[in-house]
KEBA-650292 format. One record per residue (C-alpha): x, y, z; residue in three letters; residue number from 1. Coordinates in nm, 4 decimals, padded with zeros to 6 digits. Example, Ala and Ser with C-alpha at 12.3 -4.5 7.8 and 13.67 -1.06 7.14 Angstrom:
2
> c1, c2, c3, type, seq
> 01.2300, -00.4500, 00.7800, ALA, 1
> 01.3670, -00.1060, 00.7140, SER, 2
! end
This chain:
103
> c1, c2, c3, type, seq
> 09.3831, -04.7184, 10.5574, UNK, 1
> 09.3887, -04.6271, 10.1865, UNK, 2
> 09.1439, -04.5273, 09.9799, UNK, 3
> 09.0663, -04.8539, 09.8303, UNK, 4
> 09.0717, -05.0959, 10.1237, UNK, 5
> 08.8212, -05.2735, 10.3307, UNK, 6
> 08.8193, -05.4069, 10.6440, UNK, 7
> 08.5728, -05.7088, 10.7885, UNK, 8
> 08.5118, -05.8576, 11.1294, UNK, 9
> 08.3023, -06.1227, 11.2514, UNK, 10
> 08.0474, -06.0744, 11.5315, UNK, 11
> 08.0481, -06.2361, 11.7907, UNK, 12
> 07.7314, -06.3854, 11.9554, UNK, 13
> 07.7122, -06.1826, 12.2814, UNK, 14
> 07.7796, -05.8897, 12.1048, UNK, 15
> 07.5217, -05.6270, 11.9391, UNK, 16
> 07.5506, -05.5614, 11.5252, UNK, 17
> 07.5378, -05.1393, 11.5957, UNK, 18
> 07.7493, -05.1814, 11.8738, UNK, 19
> 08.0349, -05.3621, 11.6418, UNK, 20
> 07.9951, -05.1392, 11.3880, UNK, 21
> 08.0191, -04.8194, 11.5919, UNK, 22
> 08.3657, -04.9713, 11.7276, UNK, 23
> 08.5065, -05.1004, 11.3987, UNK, 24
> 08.4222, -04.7849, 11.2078, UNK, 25
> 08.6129, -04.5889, 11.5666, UNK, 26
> 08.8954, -04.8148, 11.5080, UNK, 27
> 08.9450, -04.8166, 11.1379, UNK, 28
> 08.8852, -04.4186, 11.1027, UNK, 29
> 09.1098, -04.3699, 11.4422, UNK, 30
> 08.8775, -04.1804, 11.6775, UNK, 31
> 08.6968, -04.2164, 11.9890, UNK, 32
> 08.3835, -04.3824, 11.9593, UNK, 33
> 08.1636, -04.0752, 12.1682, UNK, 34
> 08.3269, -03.8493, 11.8716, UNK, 35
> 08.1396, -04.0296, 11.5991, UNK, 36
> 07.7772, -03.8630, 11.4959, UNK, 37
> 07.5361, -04.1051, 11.6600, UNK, 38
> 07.4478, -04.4729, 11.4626, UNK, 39
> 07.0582, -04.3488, 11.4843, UNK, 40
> 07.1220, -04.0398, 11.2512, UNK, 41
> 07.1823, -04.2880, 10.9348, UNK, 42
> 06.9865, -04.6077, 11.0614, UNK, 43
> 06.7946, -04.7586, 11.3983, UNK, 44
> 07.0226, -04.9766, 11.6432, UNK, 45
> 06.7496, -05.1391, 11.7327, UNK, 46
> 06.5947, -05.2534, 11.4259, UNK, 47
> 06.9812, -05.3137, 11.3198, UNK, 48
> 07.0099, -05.5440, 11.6141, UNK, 49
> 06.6721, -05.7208, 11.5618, UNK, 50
> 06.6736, -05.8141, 11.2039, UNK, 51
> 07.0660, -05.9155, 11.2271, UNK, 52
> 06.8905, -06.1576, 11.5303, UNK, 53
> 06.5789, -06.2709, 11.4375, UNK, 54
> 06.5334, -06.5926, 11.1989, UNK, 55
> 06.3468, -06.3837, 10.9126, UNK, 56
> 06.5316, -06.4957, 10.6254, UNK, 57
> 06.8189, -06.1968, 10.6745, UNK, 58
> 07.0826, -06.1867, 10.4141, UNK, 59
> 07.2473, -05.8183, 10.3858, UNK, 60
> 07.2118, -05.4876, 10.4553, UNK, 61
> 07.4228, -05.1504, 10.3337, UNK, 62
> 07.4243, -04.8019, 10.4526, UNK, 63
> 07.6613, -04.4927, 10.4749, UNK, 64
> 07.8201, -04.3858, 10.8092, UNK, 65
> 08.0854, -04.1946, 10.9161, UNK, 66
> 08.2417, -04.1747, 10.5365, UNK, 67
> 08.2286, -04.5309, 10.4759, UNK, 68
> 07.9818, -04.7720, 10.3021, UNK, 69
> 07.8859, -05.0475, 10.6056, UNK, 70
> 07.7676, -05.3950, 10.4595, UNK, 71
> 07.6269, -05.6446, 10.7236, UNK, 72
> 07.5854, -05.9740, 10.6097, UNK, 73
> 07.4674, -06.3092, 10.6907, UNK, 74
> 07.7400, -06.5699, 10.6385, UNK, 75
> 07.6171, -06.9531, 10.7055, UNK, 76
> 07.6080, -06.8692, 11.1149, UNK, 77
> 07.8424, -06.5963, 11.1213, UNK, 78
> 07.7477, -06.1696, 11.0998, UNK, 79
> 08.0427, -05.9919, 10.9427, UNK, 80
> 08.0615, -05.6185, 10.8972, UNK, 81
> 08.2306, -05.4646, 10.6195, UNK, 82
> 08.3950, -05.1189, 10.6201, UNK, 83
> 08.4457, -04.9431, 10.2378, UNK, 84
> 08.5655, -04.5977, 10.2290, UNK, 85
> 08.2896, -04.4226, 10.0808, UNK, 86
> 08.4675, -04.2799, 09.7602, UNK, 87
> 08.3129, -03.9116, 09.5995, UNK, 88
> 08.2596, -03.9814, 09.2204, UNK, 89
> 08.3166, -04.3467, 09.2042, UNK, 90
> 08.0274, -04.4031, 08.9530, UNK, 91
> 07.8002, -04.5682, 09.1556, UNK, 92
> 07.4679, -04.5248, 09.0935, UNK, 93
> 07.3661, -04.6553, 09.5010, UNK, 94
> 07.1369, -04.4666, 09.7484, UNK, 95
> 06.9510, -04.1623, 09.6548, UNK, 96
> 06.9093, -03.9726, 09.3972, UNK, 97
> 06.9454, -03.5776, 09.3855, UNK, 98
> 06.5656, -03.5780, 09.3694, UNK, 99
> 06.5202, -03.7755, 09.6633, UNK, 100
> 06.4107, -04.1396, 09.4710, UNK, 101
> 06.6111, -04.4262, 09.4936, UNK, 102
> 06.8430, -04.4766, 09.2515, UNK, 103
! end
């Protein structure tokens, strides 16, 4: 996978948001999924799993894991997950801040 690339998948309905994302980001980065840093270091499965679920009005939702920038998204009845390569210096002014604030 190049630097520039992303990769999206669709999940499917008997199947849990952290648990597709753990196997897509194993998959695109080439590595068994027990070798990854646990999903709960950088966000909760379970409020992952609930919000992508529940009828709340959910759109999106970003975070960094395992080097890459995951989107989740709401798409008419559909969840995709999208895989970026998180790139050092690209400008961005996401996340946090040096001083801890959001940016």
């Amino acid at each position: 996978m190049n630097s520039h690339s992303s990769t999206t998948v669709t999940v499917g309905d008997d199947e849990q948001p952290s648990m597709a994302v753990i196997d897509l980001v194993s998959r695109t980065i080439g590595t068994d999924p027990l070798e990854l840093d646990p999903l709960y270091n950088v966000i909760d499965p379970d409020l992952l799993n609930s919000l992508c679920s529940s009828s709340s009005g959910f759109t999106s939702l970003e975070f960094e894991y395992a080097g890459h920038t995951v989107v989740v998204e709401q798409s008419g009845s559909a969840l995709e997950i999208s895989l970026e390569p998180v790139t050092i210096g690209s400008g961005g002014s996401r996340g946090v801040t040096d001083s801890g604030r959001s940016a």
